[in-house]
TORPA-109868 format. One record per residue: x, y, z of N, C-alpha, C, O in turn. Coordinates in pm, whole numbers, plus 50000, padded with zeros to 5 digits. Atoms other than C-alpha are relative to their C-alpha. Example, Ala and Ser with C-alpha at 12.3 -4.5 7.8 and 13.67 -1.06 7.14 Angstrom:
2
500894988150000512304955050780500905012050000501945011850066 499184988149994513674989450714499235010950073499745022050090 
//
This chain:
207
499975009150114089801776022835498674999949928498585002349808 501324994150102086021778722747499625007649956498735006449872 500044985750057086141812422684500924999449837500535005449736 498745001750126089301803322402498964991149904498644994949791 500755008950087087111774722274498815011749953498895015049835 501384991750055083781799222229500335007649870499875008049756 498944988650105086081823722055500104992449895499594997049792 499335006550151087531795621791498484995349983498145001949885 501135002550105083961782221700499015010150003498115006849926 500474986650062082191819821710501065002449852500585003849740 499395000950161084951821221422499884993849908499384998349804 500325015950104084851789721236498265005449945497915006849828 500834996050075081311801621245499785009349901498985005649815 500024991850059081631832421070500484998149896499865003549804 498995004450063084391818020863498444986549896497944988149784 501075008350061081621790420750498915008649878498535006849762 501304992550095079001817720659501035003849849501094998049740 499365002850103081561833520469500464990749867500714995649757 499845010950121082231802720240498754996249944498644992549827 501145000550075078561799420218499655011249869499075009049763 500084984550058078601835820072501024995549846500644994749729 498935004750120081851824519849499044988149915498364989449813 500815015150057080191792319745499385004449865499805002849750 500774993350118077011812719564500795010949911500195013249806 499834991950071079191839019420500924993949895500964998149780 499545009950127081461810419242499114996549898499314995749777 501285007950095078301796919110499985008949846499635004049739 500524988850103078191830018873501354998749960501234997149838 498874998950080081941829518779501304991450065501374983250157 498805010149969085351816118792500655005350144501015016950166 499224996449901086861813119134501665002450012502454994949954 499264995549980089631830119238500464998650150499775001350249 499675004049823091741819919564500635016150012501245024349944 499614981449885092231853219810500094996250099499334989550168 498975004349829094581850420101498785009750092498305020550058 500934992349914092251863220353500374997650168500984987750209 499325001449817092921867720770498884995750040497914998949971 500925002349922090681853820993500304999350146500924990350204 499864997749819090651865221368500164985750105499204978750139 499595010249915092201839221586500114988949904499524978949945 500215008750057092781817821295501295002149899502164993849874 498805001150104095151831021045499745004349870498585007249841 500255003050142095841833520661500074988449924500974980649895 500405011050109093931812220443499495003149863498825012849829 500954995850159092881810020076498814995749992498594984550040 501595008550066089361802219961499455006949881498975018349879 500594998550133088311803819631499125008050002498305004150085 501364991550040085651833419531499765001250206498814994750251 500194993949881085731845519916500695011950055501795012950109 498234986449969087201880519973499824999950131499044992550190 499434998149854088471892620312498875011350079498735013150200 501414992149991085151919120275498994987150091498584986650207 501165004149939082851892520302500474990050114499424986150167 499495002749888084591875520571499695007150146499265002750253 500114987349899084551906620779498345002350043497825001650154 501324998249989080871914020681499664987050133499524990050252 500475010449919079971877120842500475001250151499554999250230 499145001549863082381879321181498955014250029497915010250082 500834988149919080511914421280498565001149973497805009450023 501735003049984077041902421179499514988250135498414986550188 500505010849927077431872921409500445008150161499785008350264 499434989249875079451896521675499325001350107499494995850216 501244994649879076321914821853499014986350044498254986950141 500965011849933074501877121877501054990950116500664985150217 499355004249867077381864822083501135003850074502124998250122 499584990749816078301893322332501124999249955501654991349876 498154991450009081631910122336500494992850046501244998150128 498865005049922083401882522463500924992949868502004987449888 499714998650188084061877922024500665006950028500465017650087 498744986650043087421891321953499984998249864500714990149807 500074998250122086291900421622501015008749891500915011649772 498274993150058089731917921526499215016049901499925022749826 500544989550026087231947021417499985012950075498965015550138 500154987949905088071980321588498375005249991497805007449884 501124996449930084811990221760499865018349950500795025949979 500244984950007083452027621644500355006350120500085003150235 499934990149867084632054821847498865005750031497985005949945 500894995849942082332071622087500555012150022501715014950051 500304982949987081632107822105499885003550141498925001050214 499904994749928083252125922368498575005650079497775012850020 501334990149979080252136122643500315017549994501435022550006 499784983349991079722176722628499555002550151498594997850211 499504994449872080602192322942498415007150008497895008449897 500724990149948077572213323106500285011949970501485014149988 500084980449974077392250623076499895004650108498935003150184 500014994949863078482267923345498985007350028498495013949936 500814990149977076112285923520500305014249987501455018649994 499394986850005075752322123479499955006650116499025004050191 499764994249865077172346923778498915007550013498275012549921 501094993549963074742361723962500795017149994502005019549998 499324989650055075232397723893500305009350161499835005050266 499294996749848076752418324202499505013950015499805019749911 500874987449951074852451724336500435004950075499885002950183 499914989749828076692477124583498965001650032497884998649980 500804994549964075372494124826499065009249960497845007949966 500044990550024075372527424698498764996649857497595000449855 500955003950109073852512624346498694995850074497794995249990 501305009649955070812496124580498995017750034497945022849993 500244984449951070462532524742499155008249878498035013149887 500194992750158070222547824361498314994450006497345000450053 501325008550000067232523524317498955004250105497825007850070 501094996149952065412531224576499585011250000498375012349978 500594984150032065292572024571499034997149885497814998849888 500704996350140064472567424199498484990250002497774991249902 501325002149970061232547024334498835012850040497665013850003 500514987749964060432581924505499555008149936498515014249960 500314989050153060492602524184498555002250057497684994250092 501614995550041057492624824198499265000450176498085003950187 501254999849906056452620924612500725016050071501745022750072 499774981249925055732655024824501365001150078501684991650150 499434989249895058472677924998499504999850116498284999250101 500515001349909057752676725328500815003450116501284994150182 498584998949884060262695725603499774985750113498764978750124 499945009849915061382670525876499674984049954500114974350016 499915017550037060162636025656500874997149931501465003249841 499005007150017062182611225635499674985949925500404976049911 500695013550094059442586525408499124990750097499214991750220 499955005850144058042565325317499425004549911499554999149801 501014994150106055662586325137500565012349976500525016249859 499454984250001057362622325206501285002250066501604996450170 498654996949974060782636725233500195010749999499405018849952 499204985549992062892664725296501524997349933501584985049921 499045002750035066222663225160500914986850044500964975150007 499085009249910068642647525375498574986450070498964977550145 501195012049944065322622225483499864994349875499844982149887 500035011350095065062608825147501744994050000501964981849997 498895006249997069032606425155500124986350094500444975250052 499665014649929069102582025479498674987249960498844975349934 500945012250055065862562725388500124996449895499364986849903 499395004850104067062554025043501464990550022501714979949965 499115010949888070152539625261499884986250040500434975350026 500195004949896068682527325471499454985749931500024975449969 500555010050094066622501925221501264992949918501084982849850 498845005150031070252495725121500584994350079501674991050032 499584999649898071062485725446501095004150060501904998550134 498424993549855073572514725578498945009450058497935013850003 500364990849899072552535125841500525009550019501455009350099 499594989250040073012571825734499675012050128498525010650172 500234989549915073012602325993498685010749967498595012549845 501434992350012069622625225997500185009449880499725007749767 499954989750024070822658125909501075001549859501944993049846 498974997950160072822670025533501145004950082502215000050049 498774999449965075222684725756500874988250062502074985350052 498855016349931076082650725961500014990949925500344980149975 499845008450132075912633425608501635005549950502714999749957 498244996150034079002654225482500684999750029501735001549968 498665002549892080852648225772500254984650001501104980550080 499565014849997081082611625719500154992249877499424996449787 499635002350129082172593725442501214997849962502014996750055 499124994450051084742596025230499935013749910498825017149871 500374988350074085292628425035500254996049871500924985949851 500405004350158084612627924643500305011149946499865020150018 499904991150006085842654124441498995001649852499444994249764 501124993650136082852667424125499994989749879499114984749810 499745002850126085102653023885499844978849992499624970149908 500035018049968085172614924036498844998350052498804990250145 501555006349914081272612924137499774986849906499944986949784 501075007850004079612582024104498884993750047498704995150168 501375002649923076322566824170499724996150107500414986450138 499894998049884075252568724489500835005350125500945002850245 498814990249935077732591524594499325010650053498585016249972 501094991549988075972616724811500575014249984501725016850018 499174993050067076392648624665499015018850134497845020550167 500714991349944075892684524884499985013949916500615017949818 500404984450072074662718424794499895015750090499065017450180 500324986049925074592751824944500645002750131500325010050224 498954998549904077232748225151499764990550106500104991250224 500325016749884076182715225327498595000650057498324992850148 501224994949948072422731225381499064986449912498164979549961 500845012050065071102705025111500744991349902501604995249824 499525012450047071832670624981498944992449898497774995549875 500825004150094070842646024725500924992549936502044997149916 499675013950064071722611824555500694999749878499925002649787 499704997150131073832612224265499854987749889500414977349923 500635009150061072502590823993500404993649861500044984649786 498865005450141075252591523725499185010749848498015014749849 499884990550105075392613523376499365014150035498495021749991 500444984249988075302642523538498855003550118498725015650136 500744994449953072662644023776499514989150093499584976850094 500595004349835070932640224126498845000450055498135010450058 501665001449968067792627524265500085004650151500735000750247 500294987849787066882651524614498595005749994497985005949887 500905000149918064102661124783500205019750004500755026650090 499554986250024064162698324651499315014350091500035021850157 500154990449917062272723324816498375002050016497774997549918 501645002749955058132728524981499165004349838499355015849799 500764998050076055962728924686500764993249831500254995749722 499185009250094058582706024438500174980950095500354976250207 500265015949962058272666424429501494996850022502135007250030 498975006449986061432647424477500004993749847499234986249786 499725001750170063092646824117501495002949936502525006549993 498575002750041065792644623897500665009649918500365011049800 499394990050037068222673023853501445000249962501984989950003 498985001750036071662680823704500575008050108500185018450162 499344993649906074132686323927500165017650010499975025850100 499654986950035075072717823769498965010249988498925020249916 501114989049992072162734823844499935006450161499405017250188 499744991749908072952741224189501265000150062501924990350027 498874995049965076022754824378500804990150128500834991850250 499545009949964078002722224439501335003950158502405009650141 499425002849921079522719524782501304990250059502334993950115 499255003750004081032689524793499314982150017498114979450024 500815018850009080312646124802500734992150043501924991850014 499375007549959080862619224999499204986049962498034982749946 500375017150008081042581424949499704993950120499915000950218 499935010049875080452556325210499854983049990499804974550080 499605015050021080652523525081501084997349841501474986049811 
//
């Protein structure tokens, strides 16, 4: 019930200002009665008072006494919040791609029969230590590289596909458009060649 009462004289007040407002604007000309609504109150006439300045008064007095004013004024809409931005995916790296990466760190170090790195390689020794920094664990020798795997045929290589030569005598990393980073021969660095420069054997995958 005190809540109903607050309500009818927060109106009456507003309703008051209003007529104060009407009052001075008669003063300047002839009044005119305008049916006007008033929130919890009804339609009434009052001379030189439009239903504007009515309104104006009820939502000036509004914010001084707290929303519990049913000021018959729909309230501004509020702006939807904006959602977050998803994060972006972290991007996803085979093996074989990790493998690629590391030979091509090698570019340029000595030939070296029997090494297997970190500074010097031999063929099949840069093949498993480039692996191996990938974490698979590749067999020593180019021949016990070709024997495991899957088989790859020239036309389906991709990167890090290990690719053999000379009849399974030498191996070497395949690195995509064409060409393979290996560990070429005593007095050549470990570098980057097109397949088609030597007498393709055959290539296996393993991851």
């Amino acid at each position: 019930m005190a809540s109903k009462a607050f309500k009818r004289s927060a109106q009456r007040a507003a309703v008051a200002g209003a007529l104060a407002v009407g009052a001075v604007s008669a003063s300047a000309a002839p009044a005119l009665a305008d049916t006007i609504s008033v929130p919890g109150v009804g339609p009434v006439e009052i001379p030189g008072v439009t239903q504007e300045q009515v309104d104006d008064a009820i939502a000036t007095l509004a914010p001084a006494l707290g929303q519990g004013m049913d000021t018959g004024i729909p309230a501004p809409a509020q702006a939807a919040p904006v959602p977050p931005a998803p994060a972006p995916e972290a991007p996803v790296t085979s093996t074989a791609v990790k493998a690629v990466k590391a030979a091509e760190t090698k570019l340029g170090s000595p030939y070296v029969y029997g090494a297997a790195g970190p500074n010097a390689f031999d063929c099949s020794g840069l093949v498993q230590w480039a692996y191996k920094q990938a974490g698979l664990d590749l067999p020593r020798t180019s021949y016990d590289q070709a024997a495991v795997g899957v088989p790859v045929s020239q036309a389906d290589l991709q990167a890090g596909d290990v690719v053999s030569f000379y009849g399974g005598s030498h191996s070497g990393i395949y690195a995509g458009n064409g060409n393979v980073i290996h560990a070429s021969t005593s007095g050549q660095p470990v570098k980057l060649s097109p397949v088609s420069a030597m007498p393709f054997d055959g290539a296996r995958r393993y991851v």
